[in-house]
ZADO-1210 file (C-alpha; in nm, 4 decimals, padded with zeros to 6 digits):
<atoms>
<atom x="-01.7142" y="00.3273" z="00.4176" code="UNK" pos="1"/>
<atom x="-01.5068" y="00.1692" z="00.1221" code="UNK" pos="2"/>
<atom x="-01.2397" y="-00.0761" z="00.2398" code="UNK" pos="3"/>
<atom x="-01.0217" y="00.0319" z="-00.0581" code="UNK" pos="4"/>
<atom x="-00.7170" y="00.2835" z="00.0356" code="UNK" pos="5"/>
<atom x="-00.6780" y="00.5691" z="-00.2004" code="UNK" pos="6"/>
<atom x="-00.4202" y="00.5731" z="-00.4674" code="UNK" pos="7"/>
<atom x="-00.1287" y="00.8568" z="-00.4649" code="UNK" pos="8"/>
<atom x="00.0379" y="00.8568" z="-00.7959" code="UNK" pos="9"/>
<atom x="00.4408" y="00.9698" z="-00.7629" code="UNK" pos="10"/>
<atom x="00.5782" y="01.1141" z="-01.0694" code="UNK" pos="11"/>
<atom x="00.9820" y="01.0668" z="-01.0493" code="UNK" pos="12"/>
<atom x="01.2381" y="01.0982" z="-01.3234" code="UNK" pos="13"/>
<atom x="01.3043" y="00.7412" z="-01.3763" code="UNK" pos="14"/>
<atom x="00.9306" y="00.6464" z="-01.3955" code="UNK" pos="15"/>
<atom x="00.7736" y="00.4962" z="-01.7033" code="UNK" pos="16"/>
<atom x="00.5225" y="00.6935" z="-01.9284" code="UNK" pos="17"/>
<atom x="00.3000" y="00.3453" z="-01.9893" code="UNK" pos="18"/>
<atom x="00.1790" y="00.2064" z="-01.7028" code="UNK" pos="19"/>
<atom x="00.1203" y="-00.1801" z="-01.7068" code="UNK" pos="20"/>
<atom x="-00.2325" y="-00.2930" z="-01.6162" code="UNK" pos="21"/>
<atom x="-00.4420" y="-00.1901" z="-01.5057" code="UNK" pos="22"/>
<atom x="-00.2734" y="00.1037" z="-01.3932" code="UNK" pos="23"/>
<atom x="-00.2922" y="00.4096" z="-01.6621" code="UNK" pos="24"/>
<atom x="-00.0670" y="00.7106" z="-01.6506" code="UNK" pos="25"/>
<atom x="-00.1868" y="01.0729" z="-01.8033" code="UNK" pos="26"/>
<atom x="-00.0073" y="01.1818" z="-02.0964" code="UNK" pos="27"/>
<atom x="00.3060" y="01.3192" z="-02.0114" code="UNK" pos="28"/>
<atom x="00.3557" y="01.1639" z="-01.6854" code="UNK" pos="29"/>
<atom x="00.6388" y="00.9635" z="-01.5904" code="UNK" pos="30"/>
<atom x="00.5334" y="00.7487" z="-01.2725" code="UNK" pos="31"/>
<atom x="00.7669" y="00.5921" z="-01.0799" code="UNK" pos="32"/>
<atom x="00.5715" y="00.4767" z="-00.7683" code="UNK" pos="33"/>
<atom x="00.1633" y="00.3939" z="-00.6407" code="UNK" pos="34"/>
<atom x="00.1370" y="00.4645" z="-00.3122" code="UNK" pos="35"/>
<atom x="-00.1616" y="00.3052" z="-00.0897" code="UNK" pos="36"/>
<atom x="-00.2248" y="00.5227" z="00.2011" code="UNK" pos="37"/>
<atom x="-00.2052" y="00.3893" z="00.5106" code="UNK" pos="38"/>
<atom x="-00.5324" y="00.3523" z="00.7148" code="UNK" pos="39"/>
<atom x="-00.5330" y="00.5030" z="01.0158" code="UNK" pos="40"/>
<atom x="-00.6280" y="00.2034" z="01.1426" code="UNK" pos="41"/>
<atom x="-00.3301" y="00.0253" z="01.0574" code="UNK" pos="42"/>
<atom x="-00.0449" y="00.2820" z="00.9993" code="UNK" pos="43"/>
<atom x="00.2672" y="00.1105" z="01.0454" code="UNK" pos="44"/>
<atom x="00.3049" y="-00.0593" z="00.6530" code="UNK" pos="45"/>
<atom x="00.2846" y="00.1270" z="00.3576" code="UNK" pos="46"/>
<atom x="00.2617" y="-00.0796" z="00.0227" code="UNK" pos="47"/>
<atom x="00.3546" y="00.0272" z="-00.3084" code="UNK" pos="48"/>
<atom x="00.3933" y="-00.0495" z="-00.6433" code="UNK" pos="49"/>
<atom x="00.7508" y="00.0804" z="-00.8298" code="UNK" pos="50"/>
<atom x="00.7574" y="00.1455" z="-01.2375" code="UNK" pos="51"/>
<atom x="01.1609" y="00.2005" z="-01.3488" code="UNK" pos="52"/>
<atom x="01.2655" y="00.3049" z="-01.7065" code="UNK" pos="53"/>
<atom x="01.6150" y="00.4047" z="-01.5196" code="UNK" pos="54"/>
<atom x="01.7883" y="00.3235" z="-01.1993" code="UNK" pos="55"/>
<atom x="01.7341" y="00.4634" z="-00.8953" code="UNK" pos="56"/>
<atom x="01.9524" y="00.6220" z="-00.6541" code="UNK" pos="57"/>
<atom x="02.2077" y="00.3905" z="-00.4438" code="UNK" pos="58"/>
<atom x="02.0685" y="00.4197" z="-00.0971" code="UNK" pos="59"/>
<atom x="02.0191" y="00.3209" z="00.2780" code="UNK" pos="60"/>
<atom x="01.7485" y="00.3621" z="00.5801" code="UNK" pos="61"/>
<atom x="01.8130" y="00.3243" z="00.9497" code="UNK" pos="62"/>
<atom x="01.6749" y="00.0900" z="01.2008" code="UNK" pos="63"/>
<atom x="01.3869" y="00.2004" z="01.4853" code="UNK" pos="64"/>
<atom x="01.6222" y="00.2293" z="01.7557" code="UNK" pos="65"/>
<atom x="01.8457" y="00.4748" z="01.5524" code="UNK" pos="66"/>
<atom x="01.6123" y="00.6939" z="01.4490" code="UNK" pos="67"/>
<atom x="01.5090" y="00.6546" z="01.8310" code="UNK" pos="68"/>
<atom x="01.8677" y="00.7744" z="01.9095" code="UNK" pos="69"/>
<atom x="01.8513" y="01.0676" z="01.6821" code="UNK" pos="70"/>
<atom x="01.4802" y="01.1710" z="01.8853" code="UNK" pos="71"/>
<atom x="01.3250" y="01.1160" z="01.5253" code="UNK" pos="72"/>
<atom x="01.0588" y="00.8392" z="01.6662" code="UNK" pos="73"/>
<atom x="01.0283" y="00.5253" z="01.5080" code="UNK" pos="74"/>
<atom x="01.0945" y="00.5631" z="01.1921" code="UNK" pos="75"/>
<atom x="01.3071" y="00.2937" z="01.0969" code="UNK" pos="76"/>
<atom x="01.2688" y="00.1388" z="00.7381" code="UNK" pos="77"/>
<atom x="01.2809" y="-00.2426" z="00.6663" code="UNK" pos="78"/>
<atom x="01.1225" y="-00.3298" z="00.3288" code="UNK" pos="79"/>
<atom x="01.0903" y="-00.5690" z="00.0803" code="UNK" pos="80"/>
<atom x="01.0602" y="-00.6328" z="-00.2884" code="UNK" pos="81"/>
<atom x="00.8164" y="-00.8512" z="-00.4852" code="UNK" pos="82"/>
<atom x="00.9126" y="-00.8050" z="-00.8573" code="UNK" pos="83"/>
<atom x="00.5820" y="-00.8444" z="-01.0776" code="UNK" pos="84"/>
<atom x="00.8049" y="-00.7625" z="-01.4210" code="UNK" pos="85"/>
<atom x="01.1282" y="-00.7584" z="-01.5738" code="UNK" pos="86"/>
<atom x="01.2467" y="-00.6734" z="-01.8490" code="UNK" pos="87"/>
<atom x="01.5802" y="-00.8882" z="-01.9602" code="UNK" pos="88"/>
<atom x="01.8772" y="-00.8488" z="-01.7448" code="UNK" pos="89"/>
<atom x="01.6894" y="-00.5953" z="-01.5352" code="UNK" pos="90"/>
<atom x="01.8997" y="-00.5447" z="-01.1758" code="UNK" pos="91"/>
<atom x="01.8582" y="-00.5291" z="-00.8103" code="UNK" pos="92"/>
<atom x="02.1688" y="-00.3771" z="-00.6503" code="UNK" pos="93"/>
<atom x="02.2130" y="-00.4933" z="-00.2706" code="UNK" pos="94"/>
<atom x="02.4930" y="-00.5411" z="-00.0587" code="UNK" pos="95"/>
<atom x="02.8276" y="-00.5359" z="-00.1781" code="UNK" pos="96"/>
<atom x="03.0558" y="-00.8109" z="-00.3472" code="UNK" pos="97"/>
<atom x="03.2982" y="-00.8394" z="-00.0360" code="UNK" pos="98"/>
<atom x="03.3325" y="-00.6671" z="00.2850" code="UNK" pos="99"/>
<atom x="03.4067" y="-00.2921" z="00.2475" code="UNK" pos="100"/>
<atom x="03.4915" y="00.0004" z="00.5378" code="UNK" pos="101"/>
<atom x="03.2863" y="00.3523" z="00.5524" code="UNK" pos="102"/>
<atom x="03.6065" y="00.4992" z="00.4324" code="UNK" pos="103"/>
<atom x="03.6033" y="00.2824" z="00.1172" code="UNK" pos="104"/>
<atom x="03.2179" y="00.3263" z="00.0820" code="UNK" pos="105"/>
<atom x="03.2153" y="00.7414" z="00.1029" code="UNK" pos="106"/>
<atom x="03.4909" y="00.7130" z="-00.1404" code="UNK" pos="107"/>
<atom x="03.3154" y="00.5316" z="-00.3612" code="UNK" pos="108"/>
<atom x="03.0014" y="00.7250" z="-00.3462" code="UNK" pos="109"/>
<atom x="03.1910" y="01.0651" z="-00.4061" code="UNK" pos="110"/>
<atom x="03.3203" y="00.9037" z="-00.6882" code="UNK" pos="111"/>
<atom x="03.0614" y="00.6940" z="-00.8387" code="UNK" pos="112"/>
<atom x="03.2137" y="00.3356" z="-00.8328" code="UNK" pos="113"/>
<atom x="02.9704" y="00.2666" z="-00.5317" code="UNK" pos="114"/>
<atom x="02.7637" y="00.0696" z="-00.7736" code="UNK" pos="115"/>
<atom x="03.0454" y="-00.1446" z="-00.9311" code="UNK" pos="116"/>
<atom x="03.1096" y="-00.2735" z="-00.5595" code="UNK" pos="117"/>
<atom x="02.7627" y="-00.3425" z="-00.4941" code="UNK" pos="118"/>
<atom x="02.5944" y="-00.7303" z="-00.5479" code="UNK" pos="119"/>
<atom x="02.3896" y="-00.7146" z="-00.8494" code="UNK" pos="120"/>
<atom x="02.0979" y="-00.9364" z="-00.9009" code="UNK" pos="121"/>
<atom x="01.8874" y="-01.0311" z="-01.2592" code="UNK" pos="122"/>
<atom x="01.5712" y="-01.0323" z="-01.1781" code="UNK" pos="123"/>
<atom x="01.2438" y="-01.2025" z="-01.3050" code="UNK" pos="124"/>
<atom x="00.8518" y="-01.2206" z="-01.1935" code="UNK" pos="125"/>
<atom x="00.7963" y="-01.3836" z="-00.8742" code="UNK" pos="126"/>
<atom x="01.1745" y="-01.3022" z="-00.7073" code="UNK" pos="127"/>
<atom x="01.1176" y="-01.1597" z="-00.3867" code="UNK" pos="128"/>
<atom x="01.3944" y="-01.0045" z="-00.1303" code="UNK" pos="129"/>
<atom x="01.3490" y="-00.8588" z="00.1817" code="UNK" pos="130"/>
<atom x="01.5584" y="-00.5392" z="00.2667" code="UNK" pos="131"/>
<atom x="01.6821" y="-00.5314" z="00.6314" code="UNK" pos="132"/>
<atom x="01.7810" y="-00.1461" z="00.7767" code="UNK" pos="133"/>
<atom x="02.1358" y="-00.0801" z="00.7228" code="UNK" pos="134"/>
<atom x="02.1536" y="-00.2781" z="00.3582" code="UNK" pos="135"/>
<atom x="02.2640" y="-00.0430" z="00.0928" code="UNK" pos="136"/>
<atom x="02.0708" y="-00.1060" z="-00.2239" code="UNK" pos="137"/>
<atom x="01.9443" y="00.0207" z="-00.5235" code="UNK" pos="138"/>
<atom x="01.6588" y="-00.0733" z="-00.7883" code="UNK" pos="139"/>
<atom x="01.7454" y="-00.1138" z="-01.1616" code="UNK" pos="140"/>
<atom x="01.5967" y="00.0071" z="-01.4525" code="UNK" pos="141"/>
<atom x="01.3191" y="-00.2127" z="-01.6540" code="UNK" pos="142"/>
<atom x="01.1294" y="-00.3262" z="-01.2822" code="UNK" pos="143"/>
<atom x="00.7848" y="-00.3186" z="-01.1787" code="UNK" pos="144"/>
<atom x="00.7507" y="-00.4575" z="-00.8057" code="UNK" pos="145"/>
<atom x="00.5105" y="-00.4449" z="-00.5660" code="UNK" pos="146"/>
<atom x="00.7121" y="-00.3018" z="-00.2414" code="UNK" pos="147"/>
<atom x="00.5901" y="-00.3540" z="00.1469" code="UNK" pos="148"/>
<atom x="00.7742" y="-00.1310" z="00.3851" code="UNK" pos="149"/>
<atom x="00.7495" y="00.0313" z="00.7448" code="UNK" pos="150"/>
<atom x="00.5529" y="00.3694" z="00.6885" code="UNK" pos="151"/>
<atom x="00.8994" y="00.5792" z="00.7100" code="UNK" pos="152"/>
<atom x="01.0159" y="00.8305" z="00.4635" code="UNK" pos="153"/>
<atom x="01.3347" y="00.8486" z="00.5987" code="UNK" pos="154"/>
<atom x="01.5797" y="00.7350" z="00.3158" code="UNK" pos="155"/>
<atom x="01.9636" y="00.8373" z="00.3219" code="UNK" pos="156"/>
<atom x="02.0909" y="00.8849" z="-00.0860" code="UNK" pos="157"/>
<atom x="02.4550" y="00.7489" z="-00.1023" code="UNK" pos="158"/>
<atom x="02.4475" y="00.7853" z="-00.4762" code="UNK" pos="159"/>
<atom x="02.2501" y="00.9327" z="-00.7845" code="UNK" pos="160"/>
<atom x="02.4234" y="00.9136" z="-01.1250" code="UNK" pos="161"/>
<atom x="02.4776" y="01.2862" z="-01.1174" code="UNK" pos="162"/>
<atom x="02.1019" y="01.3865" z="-01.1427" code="UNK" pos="163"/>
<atom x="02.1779" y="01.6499" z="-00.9153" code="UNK" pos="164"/>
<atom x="01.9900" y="01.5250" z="-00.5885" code="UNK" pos="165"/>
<atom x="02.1318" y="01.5854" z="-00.2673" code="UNK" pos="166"/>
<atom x="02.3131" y="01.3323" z="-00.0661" code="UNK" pos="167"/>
<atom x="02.2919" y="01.2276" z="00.2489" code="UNK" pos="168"/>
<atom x="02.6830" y="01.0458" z="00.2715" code="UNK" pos="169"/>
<atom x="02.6940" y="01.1644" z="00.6658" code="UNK" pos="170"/>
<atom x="02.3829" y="01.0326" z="00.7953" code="UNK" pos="171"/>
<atom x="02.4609" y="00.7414" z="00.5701" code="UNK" pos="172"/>
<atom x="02.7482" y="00.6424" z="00.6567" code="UNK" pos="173"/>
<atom x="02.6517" y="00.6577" z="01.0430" code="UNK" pos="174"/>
<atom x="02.4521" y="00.3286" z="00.9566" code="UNK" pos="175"/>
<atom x="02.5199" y="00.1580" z="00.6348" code="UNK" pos="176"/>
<atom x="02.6796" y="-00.1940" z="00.6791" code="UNK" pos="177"/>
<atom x="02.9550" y="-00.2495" z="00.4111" code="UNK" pos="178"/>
<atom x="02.9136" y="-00.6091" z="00.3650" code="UNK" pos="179"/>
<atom x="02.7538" y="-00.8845" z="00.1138" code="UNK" pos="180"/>
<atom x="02.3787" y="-00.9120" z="00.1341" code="UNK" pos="181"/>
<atom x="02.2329" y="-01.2558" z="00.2842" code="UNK" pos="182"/>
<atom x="02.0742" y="-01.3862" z="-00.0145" code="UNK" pos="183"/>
<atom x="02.0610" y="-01.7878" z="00.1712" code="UNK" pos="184"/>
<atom x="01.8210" y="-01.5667" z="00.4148" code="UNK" pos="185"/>
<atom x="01.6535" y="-01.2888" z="00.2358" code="UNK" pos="186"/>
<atom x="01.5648" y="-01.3951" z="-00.1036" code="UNK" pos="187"/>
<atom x="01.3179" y="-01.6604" z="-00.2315" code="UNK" pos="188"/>
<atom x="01.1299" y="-01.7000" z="-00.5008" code="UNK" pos="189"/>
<atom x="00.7174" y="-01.7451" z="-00.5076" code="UNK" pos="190"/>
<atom x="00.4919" y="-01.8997" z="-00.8182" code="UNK" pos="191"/>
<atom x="00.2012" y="-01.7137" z="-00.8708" code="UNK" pos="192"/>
<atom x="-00.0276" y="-02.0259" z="-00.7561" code="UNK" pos="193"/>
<atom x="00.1805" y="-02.0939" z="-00.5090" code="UNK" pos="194"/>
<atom x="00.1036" y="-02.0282" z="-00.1070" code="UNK" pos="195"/>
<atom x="00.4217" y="-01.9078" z="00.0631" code="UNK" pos="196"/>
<atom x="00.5056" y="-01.6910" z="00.3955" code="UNK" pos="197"/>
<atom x="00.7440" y="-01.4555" z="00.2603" code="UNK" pos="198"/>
<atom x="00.8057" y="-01.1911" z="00.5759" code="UNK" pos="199"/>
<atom x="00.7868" y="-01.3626" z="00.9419" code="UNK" pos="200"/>
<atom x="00.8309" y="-01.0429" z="01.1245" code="UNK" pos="201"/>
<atom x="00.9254" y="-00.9290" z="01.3962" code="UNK" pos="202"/>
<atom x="00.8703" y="-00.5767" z="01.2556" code="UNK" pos="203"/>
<atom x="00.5696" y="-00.7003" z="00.9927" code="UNK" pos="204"/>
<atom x="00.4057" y="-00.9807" z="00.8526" code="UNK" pos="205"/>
<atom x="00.3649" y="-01.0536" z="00.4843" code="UNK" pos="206"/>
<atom x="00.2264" y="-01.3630" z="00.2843" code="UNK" pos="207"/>
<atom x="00.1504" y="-01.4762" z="-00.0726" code="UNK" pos="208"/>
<atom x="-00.1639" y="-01.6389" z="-00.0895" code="UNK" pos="209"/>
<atom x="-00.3444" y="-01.8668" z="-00.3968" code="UNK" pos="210"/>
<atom x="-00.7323" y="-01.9230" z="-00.3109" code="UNK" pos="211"/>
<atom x="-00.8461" y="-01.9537" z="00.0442" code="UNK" pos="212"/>
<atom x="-00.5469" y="-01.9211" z="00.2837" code="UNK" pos="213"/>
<atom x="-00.4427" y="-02.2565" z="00.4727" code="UNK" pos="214"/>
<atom x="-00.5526" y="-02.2503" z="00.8668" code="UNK" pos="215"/>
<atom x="-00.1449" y="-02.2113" z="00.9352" code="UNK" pos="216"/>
<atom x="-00.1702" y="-01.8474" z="00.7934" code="UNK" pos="217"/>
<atom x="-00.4888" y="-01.7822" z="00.8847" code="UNK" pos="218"/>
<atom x="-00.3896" y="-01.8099" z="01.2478" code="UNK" pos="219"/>
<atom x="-00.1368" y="-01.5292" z="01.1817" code="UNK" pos="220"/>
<atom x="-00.3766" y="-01.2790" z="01.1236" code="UNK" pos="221"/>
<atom x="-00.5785" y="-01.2312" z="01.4750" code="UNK" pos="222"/>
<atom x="-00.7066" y="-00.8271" z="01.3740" code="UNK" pos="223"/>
<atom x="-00.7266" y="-00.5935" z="01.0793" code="UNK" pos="224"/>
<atom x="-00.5359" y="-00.6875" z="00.7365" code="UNK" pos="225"/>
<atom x="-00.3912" y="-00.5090" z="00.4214" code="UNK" pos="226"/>
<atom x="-00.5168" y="-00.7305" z="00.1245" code="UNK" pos="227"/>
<atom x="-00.3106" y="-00.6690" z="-00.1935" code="UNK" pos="228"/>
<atom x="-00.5299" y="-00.8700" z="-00.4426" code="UNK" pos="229"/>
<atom x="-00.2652" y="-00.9565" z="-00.7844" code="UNK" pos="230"/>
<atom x="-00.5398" y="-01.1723" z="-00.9959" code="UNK" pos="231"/>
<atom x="-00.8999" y="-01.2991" z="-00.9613" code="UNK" pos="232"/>
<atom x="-01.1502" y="-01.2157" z="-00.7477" code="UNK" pos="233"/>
<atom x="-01.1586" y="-01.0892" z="-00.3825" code="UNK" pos="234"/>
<atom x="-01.4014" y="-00.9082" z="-00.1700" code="UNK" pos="235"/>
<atom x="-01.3574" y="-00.7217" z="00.2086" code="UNK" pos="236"/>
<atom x="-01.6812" y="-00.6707" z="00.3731" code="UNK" pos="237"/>
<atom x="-01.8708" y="-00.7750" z="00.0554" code="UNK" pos="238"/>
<atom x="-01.6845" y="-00.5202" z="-00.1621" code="UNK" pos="239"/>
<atom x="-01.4836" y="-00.5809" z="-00.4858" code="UNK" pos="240"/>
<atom x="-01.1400" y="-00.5516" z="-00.4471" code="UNK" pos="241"/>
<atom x="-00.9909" y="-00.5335" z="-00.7827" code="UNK" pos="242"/>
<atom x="-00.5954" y="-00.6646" z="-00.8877" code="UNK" pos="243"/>
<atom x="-00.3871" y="-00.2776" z="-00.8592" code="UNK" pos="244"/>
<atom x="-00.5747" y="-00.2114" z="-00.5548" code="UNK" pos="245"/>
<atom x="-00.5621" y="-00.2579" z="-00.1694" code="UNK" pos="246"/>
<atom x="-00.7881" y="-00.2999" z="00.0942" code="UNK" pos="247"/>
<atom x="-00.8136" y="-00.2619" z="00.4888" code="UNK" pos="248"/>
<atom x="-00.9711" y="-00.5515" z="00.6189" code="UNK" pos="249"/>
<atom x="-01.1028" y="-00.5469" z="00.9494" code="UNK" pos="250"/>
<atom x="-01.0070" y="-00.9281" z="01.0104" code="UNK" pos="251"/>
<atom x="-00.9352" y="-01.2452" z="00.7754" code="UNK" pos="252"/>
<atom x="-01.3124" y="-01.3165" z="00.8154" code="UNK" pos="253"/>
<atom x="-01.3744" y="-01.0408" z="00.6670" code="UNK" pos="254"/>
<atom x="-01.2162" y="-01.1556" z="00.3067" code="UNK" pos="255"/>
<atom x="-01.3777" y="-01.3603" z="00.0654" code="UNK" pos="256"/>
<atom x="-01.0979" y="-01.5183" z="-00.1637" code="UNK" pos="257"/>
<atom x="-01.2374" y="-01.6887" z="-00.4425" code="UNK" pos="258"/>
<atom x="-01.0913" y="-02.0223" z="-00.6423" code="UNK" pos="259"/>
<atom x="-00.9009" y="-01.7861" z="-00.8799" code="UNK" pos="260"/>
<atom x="-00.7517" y="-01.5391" z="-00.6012" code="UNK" pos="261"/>
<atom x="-00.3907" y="-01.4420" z="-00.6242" code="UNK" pos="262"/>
<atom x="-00.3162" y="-01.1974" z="-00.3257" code="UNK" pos="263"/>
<atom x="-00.0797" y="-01.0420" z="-00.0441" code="UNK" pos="264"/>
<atom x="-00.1661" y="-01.0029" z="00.3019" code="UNK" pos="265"/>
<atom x="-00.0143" y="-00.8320" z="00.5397" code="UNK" pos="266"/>
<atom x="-00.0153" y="-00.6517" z="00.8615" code="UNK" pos="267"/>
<atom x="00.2904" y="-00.4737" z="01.0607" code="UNK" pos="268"/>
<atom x="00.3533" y="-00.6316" z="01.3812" code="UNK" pos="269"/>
<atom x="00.2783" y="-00.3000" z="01.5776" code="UNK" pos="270"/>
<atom x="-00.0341" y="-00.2468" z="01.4236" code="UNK" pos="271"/>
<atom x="-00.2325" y="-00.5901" z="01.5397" code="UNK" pos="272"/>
<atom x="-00.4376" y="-00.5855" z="01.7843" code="UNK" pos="273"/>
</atoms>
C-alpha cells in the first residue's frame, strides 16, 4: 500500500491558473487549494497547500469545546501558515490594530471596513504564523503557503468583497475575539536549512526539518507521522516521496531523510498513539 495520500485539487475564484512546481493546473482551472487527505490512520490534521491571485474572505473558526457546546463534535479549527512564496507586498490579515467590540466588528463587516481594522502583515518565504480559534484573519492575494490545520471544515465568513458568498456574522460573532494578534507568540520565521519546532501542541505537533532530524525531535514523534517533504530526497517504507507530496508514515523509523532533505513533520496530538 503506497504511503503517499491522494491529492484533491480545489478550484476557487481567487486561485491561480499556473501552478508553481511541481504542481500543474489543467487549462482553464483556477486552483486555489491541494488538499492531502487525511489517512484514516491519522485523521485529526489535514495539510494543504494555498495558491492566491486575490484575497480571500475575512474569516474565523471556533475552538473544540464550542463546537462541543453547539453538539457539532470536535470540530474546532486551529491552523497555521507556512508561506513558500510571495509576491511583493503580498498580505496576511490577522487580528486587528487595537481592541474592537462585536458591535464594532458586525458593523464593520456589514460595511466592509472590517479589513482596514484588521493587522496586516508583508509576507515573504519562510514566515510562518500559527492561527489560534477565535483569531479573525484573512489571506492576501500573491501567496502560496503550505497550511497545517485540525481536519474541520467549519469556517465562519465575516467578510467577502461582495463576491456574493454567504456570511456567517451570527455564528461569528458568537466567537471571534476583537483584539490584536500575538505576533511575540505566534509568528517566527524558519530558513529553509534550518531545523526549527514551529507548533508545540497541545492540539498538534508540527516541525521543520533539514537532513536527519536531531534526537530532541525525534523523541516527539513516538507513532505514525505526516511527512511533507519541500526539497531533496525522502523515502517512507522504502518509497519515494517526492517535494508537493505527503506521506503517512507509520513511525520516524520509518523515514529515510537524506543529506539534501527539506521537510515537515507532523502529527495531531489526538492522533498518536
Amino acid at each position: 500500500m503506497t504511503a503517499i495520500l491522494p491529492i484533491r485539487e480545489v478550484e476557487k475564484p481567487w486561485g491561480v491558473d499556473t501552478l508553481p512546481k511541481p504542481f500543474t493546473a489543467k487549462e482553464g482551472e483556477r486552483i486555489g487549494e491541494i488538499w492531502f487527505e487525511p489517512p484514516k490512520a491519522l485523521p485529526g490534521l489535514l495539510v494543504k497547500y494555498i495558491f492566491t491571485s486575490e484575497a480571500l474572505s475575512v474569516q474565523v473558526h471556533p475552538t473544540d469545546a464550542q463546537t462541543m457546546a453547539k453538539g457539532l463534535g470536535r470540530q474546532g479549527k486551529e491552523e497555521c501558515w507556512l508561506i513558500v512564496a510571495a509576491e511583493p507586498d503580498a498580505k496576511l490579515g490577522i487580528g486587528f490594530d487595537k481592541t474592537i467590540s462585536p458591535d464594532e466588528m458586525r458593523a464593520a463587516a456589514l460595511d466592509g471596513s472590517i479589513e482596514k481594522l484588521m493587522t496586516w502583515f508583508t509576507v515573504k518565504p519562510g514566515d510562518f504564523f500559527y492561527i489560534p480559534a477565535n483569531t479573525v484573519h484573512a489571506i492576501g492575494a500573491g501567496v502560496s503557503l503550505i497550511e497545517t490545520q485540525q481536519n474541520s471544515d467549519i469556517t465562519y465568513r465575516l467578510y467577502d468583497y461582495g463576491r456574493g458568498r454567504e456570511l456567517h456574522l451570527d455564528d461569528g460573532m458568537a466567537v471571534a475575539k476583537g483584539e490584536p494578534y500575538a505576533q511575540d507568540r505566534w509568528h517566527t520565521h524558519v530558513d529553509t536549512q534550518e531545523t526549527k519546532t514551529l507548533v508545540d501542541g497541545p492540539l498538534f505537533l508540527l516541525d521543520h526539518v533539514a537532513g536527519q532530524p536531531p534526537e530532541h525531535i525525534a523523541a516527539r514523534y513516538t507513532g505514525g507521522l505526516l511527512v511533507i517533504p519541500r526539497e531533496g530526497t525522502v523515502t517512507v517504507s522504502g518509497e519515494p516521496v517526492a517535494p508537493g507530496s505527503c506521506a503517512l508514515a507509520p513511525s520516524l523509523s520509518a523515514v529515510h531523510f537524506a543529506d539534501d532533505a527539506v521537510c515537515l513533520i507532523a502529527v495531531a496530538c489526538s492522533d498518536e498513539t
